[in-house]
N, C-alpha and C positions, 0 to 999 in steps of 0.2 A: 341294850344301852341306847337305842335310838329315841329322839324324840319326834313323835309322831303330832305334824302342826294340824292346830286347829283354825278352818280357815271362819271361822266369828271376828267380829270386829267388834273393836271396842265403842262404847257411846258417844258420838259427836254432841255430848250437850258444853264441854268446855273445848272452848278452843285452844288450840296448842301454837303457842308464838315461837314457833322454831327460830332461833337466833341465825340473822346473817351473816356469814364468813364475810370475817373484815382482814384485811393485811394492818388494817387499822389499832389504833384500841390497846397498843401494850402496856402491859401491866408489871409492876416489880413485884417478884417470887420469892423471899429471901434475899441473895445476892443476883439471883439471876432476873434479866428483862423478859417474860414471855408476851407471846403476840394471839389474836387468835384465828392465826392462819399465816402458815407460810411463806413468804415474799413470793412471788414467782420464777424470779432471778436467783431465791438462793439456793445455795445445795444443801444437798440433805446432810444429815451427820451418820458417819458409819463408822463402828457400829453403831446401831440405834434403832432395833425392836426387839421391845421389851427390855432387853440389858443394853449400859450403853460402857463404854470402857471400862468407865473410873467402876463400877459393880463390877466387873468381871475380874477387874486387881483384885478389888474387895474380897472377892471369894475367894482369889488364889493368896490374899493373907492370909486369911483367917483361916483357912483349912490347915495353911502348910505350917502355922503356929500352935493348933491342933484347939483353938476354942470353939466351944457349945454355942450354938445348936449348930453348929454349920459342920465342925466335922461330921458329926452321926449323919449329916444329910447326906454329905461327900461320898461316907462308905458303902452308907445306902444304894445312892445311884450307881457308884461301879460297881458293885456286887449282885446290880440289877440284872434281868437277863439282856435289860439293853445296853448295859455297859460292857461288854463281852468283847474281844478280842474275834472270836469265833463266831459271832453274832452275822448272819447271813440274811441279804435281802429276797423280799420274794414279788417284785414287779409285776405289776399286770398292765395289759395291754388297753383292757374296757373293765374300771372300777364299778361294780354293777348294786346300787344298797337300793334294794325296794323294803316296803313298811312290812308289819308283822313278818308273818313267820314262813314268807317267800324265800327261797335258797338266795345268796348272797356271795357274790364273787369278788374278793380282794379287799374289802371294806376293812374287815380288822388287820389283816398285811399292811394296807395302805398304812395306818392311821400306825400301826406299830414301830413300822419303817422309818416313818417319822421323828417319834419319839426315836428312837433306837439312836439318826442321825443327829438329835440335838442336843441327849447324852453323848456323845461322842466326843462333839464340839465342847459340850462344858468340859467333859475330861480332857480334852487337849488344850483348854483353857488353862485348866489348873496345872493339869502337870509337865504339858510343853513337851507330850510322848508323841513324838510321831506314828508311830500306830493307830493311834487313834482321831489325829487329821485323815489320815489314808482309810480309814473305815468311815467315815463320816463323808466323804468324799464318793466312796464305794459306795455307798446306801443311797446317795443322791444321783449319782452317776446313774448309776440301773434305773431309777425310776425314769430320771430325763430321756432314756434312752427308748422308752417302752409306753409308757403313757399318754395315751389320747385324747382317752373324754371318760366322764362320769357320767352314769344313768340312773333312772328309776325313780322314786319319788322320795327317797332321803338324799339325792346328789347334792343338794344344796348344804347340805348339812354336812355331808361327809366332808366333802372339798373347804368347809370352811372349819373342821376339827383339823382336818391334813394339812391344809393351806398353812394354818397361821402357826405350826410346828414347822412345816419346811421352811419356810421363810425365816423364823427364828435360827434353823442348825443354819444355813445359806447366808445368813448375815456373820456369824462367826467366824463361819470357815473362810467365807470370803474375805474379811479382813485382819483376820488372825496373822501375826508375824511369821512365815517360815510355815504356815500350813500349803501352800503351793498346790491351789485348786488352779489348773490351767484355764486360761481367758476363755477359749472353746465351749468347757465346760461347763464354765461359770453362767455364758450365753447361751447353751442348750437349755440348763436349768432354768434362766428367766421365761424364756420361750414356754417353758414349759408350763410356768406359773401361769402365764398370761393366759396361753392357750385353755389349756384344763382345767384352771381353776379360777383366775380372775373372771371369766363371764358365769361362772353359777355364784360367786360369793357375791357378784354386786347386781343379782335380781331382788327387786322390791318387791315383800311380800309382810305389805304393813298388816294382813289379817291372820300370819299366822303367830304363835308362842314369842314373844320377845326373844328368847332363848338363843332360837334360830339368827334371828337378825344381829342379833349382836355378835353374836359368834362368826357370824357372818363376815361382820364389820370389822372383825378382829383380826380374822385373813386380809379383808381386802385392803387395811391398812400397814401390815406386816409387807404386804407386796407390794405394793407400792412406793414403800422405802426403799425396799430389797432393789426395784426395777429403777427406780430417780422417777416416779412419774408424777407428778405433780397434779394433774389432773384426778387422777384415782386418788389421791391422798386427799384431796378438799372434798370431795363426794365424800367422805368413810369420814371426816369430819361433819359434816352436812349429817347423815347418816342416824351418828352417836346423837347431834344434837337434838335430832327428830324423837330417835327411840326412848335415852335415857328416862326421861321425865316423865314419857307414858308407863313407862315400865316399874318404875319405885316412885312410891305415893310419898307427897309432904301434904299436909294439912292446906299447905296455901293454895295450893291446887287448886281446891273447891271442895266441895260435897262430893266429887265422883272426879274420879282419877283423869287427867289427859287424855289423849286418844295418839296413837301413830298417823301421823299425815296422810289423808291417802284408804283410809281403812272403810269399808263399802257399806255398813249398818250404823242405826242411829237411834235403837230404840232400848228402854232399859232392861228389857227381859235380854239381848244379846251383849250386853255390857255385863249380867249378872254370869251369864256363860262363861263370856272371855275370861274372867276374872273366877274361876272355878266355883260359882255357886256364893261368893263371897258377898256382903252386901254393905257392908260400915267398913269404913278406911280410914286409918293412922299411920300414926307418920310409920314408914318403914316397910308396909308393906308394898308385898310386890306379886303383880302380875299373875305369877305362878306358885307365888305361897301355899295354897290351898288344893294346889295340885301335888306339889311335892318340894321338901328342902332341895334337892338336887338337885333339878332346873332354876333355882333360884338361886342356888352356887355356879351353875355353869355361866349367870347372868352377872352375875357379884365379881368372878373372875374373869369375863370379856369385857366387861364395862372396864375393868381397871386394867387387861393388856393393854388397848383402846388411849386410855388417857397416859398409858406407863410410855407406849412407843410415841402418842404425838409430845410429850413431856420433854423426850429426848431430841425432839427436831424443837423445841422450842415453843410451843402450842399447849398453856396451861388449860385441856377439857378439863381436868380435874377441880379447878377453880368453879367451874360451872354445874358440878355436881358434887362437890362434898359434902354438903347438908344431905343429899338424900344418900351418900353412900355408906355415910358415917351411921344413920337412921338406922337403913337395909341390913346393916352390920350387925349391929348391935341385936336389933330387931329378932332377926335368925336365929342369932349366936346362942342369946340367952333361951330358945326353946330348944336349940340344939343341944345344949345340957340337960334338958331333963325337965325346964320348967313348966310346971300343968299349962297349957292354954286355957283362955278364958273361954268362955262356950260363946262370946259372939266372933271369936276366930274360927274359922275352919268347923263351924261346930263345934269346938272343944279336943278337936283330934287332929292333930299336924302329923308328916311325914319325918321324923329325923334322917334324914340321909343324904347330909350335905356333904362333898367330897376337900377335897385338898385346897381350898377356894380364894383362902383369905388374904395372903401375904400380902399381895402384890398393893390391894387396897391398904391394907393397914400402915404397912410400912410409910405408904405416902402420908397419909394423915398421923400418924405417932410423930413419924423422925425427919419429917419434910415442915409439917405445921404445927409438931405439937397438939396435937389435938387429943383427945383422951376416947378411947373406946374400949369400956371396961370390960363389958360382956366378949366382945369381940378377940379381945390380948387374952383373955383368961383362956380363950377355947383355943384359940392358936396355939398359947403355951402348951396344954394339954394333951395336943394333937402333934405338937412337932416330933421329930423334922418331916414335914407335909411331901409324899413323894410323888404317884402321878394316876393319874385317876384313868389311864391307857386312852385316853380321848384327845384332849390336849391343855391340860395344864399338869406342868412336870417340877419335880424340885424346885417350887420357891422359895421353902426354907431358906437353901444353898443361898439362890441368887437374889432376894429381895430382904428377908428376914434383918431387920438393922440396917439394911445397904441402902440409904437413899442416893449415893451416885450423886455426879454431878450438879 
């Protein structure tokens, strides 16, 4: 399940005008004022990554009314192994994930324990069972208590699957009514965040797979919520704005895609690499199309955690990329059905194995703007209720699926 970065860079023949963080610049969203970037003075909104309240009623409506697709998703996730009563953590002291088929110590624990904690939280969401605060609590408890550092040459990558699942359960619990995470623990856990995983999620590493960085980005703005740090939150914006545009192609672009800021090669034969052998670009694609549907889902859904959590502090990124997500979407979607690729894509032969990806994008553009993604709704429907790809995207169905929230 790892993805192993490619350090090619992409072709510096178009420059990439990375937008400047303004506190400037706000814009009206429907009813609401977004800005794009945080005040420095203001406080953060809790909860608020990836879900923010008004979605979390949401969920506990609609489940406890027993309407489609969200019950099936509900039973799903408790019926999971990580919705378990019985469900036991298993800590490590040094998370250790090197590439192929090197022995690997705590990697999939890690990244389970996680999930396991954030099902937990959504089940004491919905159904206000103390059990399942107090397990949710336990899972996080043990890690904080044990947890040092990450190694090897996938840490980057593991810490930012693990990161931005803890920081989602730790946002719940911590503000959930009557879940009663003691203040101690609450501060081992940030400690923890900061410690072991905020310094590999926010190393710049513009030459390897998009994939990584955004996922990346996806932690380090989860925690950064989670911690109040304002500093780390304007970087993980900085970040999205750098990557997004190199990553999913629009026509306006140019003749050859963006580049990531920063990225060490400038000639077309290592542009044609980075891009998997790929050589004519339309709107939609991405990156790693041509390497596989799945990394281009893991992209699809950190791109939109990313815009989902700064949404929720008030920071429309999404405004700055729905042309190309709504593209990306579409783009996928309809080969992820079954449709022949044409022979100047991928050769003629794509990867279908895009995992649980969509929601979180879609849902903003269907029920936030109205916007229409045919290809995109149809495979959603199809596929629901979307559960969890044991990495780190878990039950969006439940919490995004129709929920645009606040």
């Amino acid at each position: 399940m790892r993805s192993v970065p490619r350090r090619a860079a992409a072709l510096l023949l178009v420059p990439l005008l990375t937008a400047a963080v303004a506190s400037c610049g706000a814009t009206e969203t429907g009813s609401r004022t977004m800005a794009r970037a945080l005040p420095p003075d203001a406080s953060f909104t809790h909860p608020g990554v990836l879900v923010d309240k008004a979605q979390l009623d949401a969920v506990r409506k609609n489940v406890t009314a027993g309407k489609q697709p969200w019950l099936k998703a509900y039973l799903d996730m408790r019926d999971s192994k990580y919705g378990s009563y019985k469900y036991a953590p298993e800590p490590y002291e040094h998370v250790d994930c090197p590439w192929g088929d090197k022995p690997a110590h705590g990697c999939v624990e890690e990244r389970q324990d996680a999930i396991a904690a954030y099902t937990q939280a959504l089940l004491y969401s919905v159904t206000g069972k103390q059990q399942h605060a107090l397990k949710a609590r336990e899972i996080m408890d043990a890690w904080s208590a044990k947890i040092k550092r990450h190694t090897e040459e996938d840490a980057g990558l593991q810490t930012a699957w693990a990161g931005s699942t803890w920081a989602r359960a730790a946002e719940i619990v911590r503000y959930a009514p009557g879940a009663g995470w003691p203040a101690d623990r609450v501060q081992r856990f940030e400690r923890m965040l900061r410690t072991a995983y905020q310094p590999q999620v926010t190393q710049n590493l513009p030459d390897y797979n998009g994939n990584w960085d955004l996922a990346m980005t996806d932690a380090a703005i989860g925690i950064a919520v989670f911690t109040n740090d304002h500093k780390a939150f304007d970087a993980a914006l900085k970040r999205f704005r750098n990557r997004v545009p190199a990553y999913f192609y629009l026509e306006k672009d140019g003749q050859v895609p963006l580049t990531p800021a920063g990225s060490t090669v400038n000639t077309p034969q290592k542009l044609t690499t980075y891009w998997f052998k790929q050589t004519r670009f339309k709107d939609g694609l991405a990156q790693e199309t041509c390497r596989n549907f799945k990394h281009v889902g893991y992209s699809l859904a950190a791109t939109a955690h990313i815009a989902e959590t700064a949404w929720h502090q008030g920071v429309d990124l999404y405004g700055e990329v729905k042309d190309r997500l709504k593209a990306a979407l579409d783009f996928h979607a309809r080969y992820q059905m079954g449709e022949n690729p044409p022979a100047w894509l991928c050769g003629g032969k794509v990867d279908r194995n895009m995992g649980p990806d969509l929601e979180v994008a879609l849902n903003h553009l269907e029920n936030r703007l109205d916007v229409k993604v045919p290809y995109a709704h149809k495979l959603a429907e199809e596929t629901r209720p979307a559960g969890t790809d044991d990495l780190f995207v878990s039950w969006e169905t439940l919490t995004h699926a129709g929920n645009p929230g606040a």
